[in-house]
C-alpha positions as CSV (number, residue, x, y, z in Angstrom):
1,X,129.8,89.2,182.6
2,X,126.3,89.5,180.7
3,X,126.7,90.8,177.0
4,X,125.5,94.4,178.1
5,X,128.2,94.9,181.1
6,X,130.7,94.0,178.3
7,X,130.3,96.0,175.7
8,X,129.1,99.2,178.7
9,X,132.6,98.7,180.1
10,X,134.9,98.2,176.8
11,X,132.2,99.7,174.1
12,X,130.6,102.8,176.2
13,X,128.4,105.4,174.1
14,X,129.9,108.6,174.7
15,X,130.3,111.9,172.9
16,X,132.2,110.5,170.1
17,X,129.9,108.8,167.8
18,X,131.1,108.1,164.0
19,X,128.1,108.5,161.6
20,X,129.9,108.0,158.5
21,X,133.0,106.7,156.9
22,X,134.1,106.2,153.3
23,X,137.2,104.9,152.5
24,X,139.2,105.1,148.9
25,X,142.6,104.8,147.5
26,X,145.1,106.9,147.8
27,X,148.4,107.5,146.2
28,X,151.0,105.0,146.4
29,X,149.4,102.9,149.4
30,X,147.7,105.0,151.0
31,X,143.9,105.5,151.4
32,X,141.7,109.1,151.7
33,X,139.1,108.8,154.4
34,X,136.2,111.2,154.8
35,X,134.2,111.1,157.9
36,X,131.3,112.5,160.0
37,X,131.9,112.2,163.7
38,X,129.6,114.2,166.2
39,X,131.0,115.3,169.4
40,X,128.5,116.6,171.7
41,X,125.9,115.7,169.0
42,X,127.9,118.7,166.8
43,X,128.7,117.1,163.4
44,X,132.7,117.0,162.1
45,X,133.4,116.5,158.8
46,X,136.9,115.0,158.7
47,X,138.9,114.0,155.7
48,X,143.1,112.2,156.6
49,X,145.1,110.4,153.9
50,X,147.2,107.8,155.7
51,X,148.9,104.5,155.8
52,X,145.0,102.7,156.4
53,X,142.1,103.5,157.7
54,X,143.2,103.2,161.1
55,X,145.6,105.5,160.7
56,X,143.2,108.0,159.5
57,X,140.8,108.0,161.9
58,X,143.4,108.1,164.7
59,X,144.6,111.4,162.6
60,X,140.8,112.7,162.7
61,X,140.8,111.9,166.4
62,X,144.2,113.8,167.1
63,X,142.2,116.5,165.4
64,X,139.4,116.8,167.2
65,X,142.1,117.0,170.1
66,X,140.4,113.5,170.8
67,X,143.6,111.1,169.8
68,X,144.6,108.1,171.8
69,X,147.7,105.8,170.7
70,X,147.0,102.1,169.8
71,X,149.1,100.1,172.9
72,X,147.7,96.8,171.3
73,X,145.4,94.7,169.2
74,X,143.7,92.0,168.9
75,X,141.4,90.8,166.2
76,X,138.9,87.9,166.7
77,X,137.0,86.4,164.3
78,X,134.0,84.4,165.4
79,X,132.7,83.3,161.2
80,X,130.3,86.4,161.0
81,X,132.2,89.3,162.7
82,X,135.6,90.3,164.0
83,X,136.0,91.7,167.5
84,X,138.9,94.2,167.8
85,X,140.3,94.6,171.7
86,X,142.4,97.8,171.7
87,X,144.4,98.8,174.4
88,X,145.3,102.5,174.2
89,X,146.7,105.1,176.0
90,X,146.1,109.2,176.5
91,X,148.4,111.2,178.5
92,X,149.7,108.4,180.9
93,X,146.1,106.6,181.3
94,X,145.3,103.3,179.7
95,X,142.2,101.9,178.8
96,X,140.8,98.4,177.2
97,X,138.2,99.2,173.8
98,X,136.3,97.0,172.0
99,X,134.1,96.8,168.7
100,X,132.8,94.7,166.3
101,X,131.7,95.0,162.6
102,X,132.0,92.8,159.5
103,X,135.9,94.1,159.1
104,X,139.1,94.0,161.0
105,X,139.6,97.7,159.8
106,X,135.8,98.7,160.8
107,X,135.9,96.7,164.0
108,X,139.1,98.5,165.1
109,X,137.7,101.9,164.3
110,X,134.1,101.5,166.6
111,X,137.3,100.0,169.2
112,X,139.4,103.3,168.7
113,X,136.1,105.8,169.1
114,X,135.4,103.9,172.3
115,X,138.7,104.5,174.0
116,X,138.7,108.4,173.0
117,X,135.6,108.1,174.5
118,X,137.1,106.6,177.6
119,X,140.0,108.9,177.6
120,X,139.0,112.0,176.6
């Protein structure tokens, strides 16, 4: 499977995209995450305090009525970038997600916008 077919099938562009994410402490140990998100090139801007960052974008996602839950993870680090392969579900259907970026958290947010944008 060529690099393209790979990240078609487990990365697809769809009409989720996240344009912007900041990320700051919270109280206690949580963090306050504000993000742009466009759905059907419409801009969202989101804000969720939660237990990560990956639990506040899967709050932004429930919000946008867009949420899948995490089934599994898997991070992979190859010395430049981690890979995060998400399984996740949405109303009985399962799909496999993937993304990459220069953090386990960042990597597993691209993954979690690809599989709303597989099961949505």
């Amino acid at each position: 499977m060529t690099t393209d077919h790979f990240e078609g099938t487990f990365a697809p562009r769809g009409t989720i995209a996240l344009q912007q994410l900041d990320t700051r402490p919270g109280p206690g140990d949580t963090v306050c995450c504000a993000a742009t998100l466009t759905v059907d090139s419409r801009p969202h801007h989101l804000k969720a305090e939660a237990f990560g960052t990956i639990g506040a974008m899967s709050e932004m996602l429930y919000d946008l009525d867009a949420g899948v839950e995490i089934v599994s993870l898997y991070h992979q680090n190859d010395g430049t970038q981690i890979a995060a392969y998400l399984q996740c579900e949405r109303n009985g259907q399962q799909c496999w997600a993937y993304g990459r970026a220069a953090t386990g958290d960042e990597a597993t947010v691209r993954a979690l916008i690809s599989a709303a944008n597989q099961l949505v």
